[in-house]
MMTF fields as JSON, N, C-alpha, C and O atoms, coordinates in Angstrom:
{
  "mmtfVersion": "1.0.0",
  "mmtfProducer": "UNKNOWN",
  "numBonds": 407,
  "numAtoms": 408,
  "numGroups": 102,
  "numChains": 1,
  "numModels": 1,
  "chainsPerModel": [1],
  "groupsPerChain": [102],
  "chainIdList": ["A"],
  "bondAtomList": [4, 2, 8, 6, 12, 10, 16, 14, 20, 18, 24, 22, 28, 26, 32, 30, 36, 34, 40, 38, 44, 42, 48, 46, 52, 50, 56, 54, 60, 58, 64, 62, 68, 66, 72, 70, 76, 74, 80, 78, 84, 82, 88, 86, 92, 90, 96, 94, 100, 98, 104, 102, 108, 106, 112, 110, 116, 114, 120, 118, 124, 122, 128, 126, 132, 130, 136, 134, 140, 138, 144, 142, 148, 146, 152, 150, 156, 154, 160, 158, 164, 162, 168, 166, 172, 170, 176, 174, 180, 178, 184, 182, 188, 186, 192, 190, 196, 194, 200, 198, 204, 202, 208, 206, 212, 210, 216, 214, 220, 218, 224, 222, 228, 226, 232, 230, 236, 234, 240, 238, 244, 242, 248, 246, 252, 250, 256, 254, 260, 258, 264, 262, 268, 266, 272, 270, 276, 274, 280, 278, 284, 282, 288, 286, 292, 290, 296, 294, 300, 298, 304, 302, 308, 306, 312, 310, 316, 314, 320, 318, 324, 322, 328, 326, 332, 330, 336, 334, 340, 338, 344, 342, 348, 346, 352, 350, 356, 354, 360, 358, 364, 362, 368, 366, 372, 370, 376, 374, 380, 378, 384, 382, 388, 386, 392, 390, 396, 394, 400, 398, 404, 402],
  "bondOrderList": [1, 1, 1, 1, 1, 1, 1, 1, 1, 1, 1, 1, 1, 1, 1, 1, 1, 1, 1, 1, 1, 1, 1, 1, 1, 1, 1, 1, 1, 1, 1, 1, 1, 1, 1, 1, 1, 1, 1, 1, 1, 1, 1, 1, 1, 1, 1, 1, 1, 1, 1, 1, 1, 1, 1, 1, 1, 1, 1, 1, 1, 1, 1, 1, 1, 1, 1, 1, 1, 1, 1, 1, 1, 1, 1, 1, 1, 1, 1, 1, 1, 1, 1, 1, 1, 1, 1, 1, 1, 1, 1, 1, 1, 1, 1, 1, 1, 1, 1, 1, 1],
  "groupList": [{"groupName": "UNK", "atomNameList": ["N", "CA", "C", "O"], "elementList": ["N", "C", "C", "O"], "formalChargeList": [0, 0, 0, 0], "bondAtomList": [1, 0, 2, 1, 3, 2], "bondOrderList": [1, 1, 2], "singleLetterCode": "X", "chemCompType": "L-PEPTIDE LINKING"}],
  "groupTypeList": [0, 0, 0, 0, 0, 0, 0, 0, 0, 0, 0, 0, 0, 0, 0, 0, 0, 0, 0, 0, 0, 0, 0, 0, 0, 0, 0, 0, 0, 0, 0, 0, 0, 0, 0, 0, 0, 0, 0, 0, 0, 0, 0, 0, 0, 0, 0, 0, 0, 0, 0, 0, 0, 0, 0, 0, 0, 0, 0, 0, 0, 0, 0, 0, 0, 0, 0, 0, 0, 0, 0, 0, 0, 0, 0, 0, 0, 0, 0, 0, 0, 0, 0, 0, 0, 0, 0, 0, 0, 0, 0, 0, 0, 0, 0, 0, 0, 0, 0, 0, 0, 0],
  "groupIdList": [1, 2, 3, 4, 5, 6, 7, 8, 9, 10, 11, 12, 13, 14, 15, 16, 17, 18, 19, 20, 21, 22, 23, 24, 25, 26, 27, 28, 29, 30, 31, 32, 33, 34, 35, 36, 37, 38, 39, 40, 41, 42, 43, 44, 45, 46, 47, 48, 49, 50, 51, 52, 53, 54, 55, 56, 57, 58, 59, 60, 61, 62, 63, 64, 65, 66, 67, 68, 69, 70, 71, 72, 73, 74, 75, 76, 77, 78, 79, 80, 81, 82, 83, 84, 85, 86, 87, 88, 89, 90, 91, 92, 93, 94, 95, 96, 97, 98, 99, 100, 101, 102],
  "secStructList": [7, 2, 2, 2, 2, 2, 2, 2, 2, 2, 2, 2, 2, 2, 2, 2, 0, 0, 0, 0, 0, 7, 7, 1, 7, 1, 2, 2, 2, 2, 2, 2, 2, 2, 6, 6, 6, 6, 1, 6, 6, 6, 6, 7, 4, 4, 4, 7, 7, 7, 7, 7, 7, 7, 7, 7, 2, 2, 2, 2, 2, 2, 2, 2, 2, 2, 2, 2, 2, 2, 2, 2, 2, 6, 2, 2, 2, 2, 2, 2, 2, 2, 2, 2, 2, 2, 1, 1, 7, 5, 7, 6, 6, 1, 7, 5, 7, 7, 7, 1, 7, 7],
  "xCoordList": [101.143, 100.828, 101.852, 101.507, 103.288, 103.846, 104.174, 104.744, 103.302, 103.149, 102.489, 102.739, 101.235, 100.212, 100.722, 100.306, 101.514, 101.886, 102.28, 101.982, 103.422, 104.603, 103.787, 104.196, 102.734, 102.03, 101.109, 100.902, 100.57, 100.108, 100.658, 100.176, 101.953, 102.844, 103.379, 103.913, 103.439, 103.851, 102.959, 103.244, 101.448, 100.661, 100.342, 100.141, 100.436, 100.433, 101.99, 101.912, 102.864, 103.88, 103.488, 103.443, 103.254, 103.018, 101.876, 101.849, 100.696, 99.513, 100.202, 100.144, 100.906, 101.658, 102.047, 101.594, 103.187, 104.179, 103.434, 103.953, 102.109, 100.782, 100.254, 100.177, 99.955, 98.74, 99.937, 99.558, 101.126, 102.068, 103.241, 103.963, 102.949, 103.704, 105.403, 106.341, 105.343, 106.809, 107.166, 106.435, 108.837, 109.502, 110.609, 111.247, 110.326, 111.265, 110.938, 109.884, 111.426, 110.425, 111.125, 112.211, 110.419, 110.437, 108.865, 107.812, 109.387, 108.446, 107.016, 106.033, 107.691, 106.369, 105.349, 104.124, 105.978, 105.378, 104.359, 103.176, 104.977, 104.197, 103.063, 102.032, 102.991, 102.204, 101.008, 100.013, 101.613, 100.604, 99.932, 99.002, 100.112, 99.568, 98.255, 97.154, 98.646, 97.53, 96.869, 95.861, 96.918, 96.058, 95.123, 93.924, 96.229, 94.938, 93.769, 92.805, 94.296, 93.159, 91.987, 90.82, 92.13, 91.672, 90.494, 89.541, 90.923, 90.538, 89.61, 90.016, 88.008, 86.955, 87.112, 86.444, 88.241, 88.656, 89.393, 89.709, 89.598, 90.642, 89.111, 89.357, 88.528, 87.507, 86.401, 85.836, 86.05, 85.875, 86.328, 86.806, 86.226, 87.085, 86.591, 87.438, 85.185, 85.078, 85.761, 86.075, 86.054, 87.01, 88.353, 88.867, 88.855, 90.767, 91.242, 90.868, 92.186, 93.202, 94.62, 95.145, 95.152, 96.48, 97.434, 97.171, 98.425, 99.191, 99.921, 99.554, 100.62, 101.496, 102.759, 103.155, 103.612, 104.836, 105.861, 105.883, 106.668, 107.45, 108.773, 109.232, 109.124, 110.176, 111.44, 111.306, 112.385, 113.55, 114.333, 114.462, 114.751, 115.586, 115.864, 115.098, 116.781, 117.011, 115.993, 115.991, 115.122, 113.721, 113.187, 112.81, 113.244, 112.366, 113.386, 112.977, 114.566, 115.306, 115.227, 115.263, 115.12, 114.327, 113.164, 112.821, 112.519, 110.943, 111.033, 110.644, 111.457, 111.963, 112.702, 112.542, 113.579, 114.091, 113.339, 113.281, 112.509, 111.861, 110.89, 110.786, 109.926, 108.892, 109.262, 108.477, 110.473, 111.569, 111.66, 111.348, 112.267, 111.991, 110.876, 110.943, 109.741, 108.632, 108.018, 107.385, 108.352, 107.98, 108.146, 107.411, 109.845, 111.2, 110.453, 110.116, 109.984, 109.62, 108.253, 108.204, 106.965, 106.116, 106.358, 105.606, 107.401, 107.554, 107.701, 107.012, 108.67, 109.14, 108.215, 108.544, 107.439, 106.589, 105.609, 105.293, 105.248, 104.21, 105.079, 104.315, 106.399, 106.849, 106.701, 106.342, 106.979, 107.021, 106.01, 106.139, 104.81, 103.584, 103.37, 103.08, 103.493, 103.312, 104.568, 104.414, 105.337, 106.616, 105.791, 105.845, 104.909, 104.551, 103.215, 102.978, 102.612, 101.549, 101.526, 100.655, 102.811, 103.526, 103.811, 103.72, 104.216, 104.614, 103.71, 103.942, 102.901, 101.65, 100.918, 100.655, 100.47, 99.982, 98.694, 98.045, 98.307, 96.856, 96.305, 96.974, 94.789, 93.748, 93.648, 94.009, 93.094, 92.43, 92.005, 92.455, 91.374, 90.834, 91.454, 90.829, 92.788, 94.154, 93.996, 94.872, 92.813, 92.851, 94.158, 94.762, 94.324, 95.342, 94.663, 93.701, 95.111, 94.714, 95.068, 96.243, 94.244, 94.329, 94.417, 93.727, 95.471, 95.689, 94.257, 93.276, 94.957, 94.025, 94.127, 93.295, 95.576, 95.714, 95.642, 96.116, 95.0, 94.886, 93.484, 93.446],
  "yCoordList": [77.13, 77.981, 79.103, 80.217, 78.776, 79.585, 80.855, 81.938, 79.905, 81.041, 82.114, 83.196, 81.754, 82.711, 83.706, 84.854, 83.098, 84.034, 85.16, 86.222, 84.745, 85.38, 86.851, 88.008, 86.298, 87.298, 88.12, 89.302, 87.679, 88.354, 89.739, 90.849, 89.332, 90.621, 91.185, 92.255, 90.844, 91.639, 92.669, 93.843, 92.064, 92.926, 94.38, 95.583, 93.454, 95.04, 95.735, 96.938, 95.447, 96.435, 97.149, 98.348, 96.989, 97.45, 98.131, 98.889, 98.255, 98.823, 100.39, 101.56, 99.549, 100.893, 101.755, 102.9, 101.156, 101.938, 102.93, 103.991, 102.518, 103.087, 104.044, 105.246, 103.679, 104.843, 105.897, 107.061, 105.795, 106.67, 107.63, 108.616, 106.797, 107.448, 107.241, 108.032, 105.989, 105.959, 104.813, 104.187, 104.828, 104.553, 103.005, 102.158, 103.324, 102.919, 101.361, 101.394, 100.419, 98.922, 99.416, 99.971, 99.134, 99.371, 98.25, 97.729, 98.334, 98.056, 98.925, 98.53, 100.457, 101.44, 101.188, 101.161, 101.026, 100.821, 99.281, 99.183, 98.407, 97.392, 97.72, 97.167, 98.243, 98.239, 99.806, 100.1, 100.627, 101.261, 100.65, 101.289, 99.468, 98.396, 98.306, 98.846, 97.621, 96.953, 97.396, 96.901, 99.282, 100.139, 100.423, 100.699, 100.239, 100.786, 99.397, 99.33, 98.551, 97.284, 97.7, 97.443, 98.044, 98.734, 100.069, 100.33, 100.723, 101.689, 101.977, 101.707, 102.69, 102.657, 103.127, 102.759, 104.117, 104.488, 104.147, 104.574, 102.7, 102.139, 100.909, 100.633, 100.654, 99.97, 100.44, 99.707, 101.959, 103.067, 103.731, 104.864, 103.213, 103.473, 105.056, 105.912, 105.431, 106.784, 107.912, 108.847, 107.707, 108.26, 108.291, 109.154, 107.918, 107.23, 108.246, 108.837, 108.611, 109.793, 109.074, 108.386, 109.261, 108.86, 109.807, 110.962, 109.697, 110.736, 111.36, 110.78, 112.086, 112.801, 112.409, 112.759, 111.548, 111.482, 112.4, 112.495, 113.008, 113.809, 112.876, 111.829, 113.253, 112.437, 113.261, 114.399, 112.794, 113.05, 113.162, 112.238, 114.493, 114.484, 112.872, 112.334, 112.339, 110.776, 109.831, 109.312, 110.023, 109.141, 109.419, 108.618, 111.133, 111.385, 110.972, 110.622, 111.15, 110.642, 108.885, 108.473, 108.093, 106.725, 106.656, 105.998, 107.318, 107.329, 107.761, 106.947, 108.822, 109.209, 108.476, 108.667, 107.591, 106.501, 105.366, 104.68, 105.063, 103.56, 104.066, 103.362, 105.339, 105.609, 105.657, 105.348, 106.036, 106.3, 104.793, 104.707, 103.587, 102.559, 101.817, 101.225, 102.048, 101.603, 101.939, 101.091, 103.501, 103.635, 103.336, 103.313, 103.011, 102.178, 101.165, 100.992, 100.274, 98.987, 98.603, 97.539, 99.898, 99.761, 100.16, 99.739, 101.012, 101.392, 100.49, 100.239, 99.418, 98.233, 97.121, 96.084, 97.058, 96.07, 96.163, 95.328, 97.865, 97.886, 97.922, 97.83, 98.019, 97.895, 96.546, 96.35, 95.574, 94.228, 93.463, 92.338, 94.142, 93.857, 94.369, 93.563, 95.43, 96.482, 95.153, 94.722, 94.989, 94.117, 92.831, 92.532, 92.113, 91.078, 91.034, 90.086, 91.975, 92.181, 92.657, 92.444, 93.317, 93.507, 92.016, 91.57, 91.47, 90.099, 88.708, 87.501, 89.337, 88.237, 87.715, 88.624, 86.461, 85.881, 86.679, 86.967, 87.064, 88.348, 87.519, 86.782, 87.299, 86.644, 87.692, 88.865, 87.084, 87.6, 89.064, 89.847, 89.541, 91.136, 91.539, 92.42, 91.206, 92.033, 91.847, 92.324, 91.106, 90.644, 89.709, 88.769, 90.077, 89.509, 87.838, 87.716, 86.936, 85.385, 85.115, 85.34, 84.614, 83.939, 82.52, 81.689, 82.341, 80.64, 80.234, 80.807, 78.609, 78.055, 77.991, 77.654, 78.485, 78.531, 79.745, 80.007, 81.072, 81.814, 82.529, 83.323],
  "zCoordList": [109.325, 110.461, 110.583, 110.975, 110.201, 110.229, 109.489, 109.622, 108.392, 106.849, 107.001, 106.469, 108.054, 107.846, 109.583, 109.742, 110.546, 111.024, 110.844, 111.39, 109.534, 109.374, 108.278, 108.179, 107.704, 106.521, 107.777, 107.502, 109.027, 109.697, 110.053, 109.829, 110.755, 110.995, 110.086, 110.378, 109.027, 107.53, 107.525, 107.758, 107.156, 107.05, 108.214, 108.047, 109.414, 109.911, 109.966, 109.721, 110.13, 109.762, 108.511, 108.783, 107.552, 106.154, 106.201, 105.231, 107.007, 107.84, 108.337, 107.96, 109.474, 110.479, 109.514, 109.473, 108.379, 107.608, 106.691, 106.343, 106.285, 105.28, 106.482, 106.225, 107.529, 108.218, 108.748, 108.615, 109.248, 109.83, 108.887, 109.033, 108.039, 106.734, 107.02, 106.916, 107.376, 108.118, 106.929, 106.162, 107.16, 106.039, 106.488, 105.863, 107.882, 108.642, 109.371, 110.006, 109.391, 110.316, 111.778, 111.948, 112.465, 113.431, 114.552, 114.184, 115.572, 117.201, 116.262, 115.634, 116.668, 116.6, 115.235, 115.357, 114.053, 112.776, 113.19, 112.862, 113.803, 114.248, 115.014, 114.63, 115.699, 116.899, 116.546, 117.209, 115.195, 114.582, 113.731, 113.24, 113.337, 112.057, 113.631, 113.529, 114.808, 115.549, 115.467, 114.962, 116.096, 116.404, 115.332, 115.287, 114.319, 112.733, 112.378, 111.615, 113.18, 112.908, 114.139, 113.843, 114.885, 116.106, 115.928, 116.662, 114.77, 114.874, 113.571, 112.441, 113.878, 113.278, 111.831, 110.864, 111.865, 110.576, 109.432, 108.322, 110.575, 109.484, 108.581, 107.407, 108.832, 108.309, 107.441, 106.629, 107.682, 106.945, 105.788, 105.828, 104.985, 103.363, 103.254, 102.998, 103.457, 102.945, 103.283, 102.546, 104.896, 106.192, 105.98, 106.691, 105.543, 105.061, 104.665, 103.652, 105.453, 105.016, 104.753, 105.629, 103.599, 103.204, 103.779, 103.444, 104.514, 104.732, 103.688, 102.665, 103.44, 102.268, 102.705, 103.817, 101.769, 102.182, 101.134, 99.906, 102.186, 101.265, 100.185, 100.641, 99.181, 98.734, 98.271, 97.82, 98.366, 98.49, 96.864, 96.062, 96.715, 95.488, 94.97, 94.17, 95.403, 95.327, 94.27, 93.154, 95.527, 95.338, 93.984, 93.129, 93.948, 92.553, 91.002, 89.895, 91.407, 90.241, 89.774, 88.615, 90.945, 90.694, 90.214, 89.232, 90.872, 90.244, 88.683, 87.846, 88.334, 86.608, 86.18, 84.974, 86.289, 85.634, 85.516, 84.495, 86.989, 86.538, 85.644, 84.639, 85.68, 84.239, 83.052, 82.155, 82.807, 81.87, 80.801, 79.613, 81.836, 81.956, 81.154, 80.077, 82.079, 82.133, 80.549, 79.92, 79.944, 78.957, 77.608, 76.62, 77.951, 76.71, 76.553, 75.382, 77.444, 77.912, 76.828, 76.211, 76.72, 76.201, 74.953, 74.075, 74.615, 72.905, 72.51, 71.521, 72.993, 72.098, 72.39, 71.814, 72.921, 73.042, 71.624, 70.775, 71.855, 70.645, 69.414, 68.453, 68.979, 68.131, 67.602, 66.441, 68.457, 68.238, 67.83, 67.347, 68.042, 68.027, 66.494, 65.61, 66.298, 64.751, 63.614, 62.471, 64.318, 63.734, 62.919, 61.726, 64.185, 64.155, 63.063, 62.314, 63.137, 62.88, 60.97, 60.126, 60.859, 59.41, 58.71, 57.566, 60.051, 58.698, 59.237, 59.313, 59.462, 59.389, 58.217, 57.43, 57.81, 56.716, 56.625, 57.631, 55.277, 54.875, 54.321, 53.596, 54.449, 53.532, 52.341, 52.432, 51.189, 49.995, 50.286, 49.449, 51.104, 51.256, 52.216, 52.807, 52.827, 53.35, 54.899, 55.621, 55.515, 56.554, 57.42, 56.904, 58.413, 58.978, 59.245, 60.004, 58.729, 59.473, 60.684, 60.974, 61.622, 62.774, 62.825, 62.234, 63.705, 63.795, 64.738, 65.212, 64.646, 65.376, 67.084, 67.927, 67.2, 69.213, 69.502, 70.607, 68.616, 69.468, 69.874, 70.813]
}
């Protein structure tokens, strides 16, 4: 009971923080989560205006590092894969063999 309290008010803070474009927890971010459960537009997907949040020098240098990141992350994945895939056992006409667990 307390679990699903506690995800109750999550959700609308995280509501408020989405419809107000606010960054901040707060009373008000709460109590804009209610209103947006409240309100016809919030149930209205076609209607939904995202606000524009501005971002901060800061912010954008995180954001370019975690893609940065994110992209190191996938080179070497597919390397590993190309790696794996190089020293895999070849049937007779150069086919890669598949085991039996996969």
């Amino acid at each position: 009971m307390l679990k699903i309290l506690i995800s109750l008010i999550t959700g609308l803070i995280i509501t408020g923080m989405t419809m107000t474009g606010s960054k901040s927890l707060s009373i008000d971010t709460f109590l804009n989560g209610i209103k947006a459960f409240n309100h016809e537009q919030f149930n209205d997907q076609s209607n939904q205006v995202v606000p524009k949040v501005e971002t901060t020098p800061e912010e954008k240098k995180q954001i370019e590092a975690i893609k940065k990141i994110r992209n190191d992350m996938m080179i070497s994945q597919q390397k590993l894969k190309n790696e794996k895939a190089k020293n895999s056992p070849r049937n007779e006409d150069g086919k890669i063999q598949r085991s039996e667990m996969e």
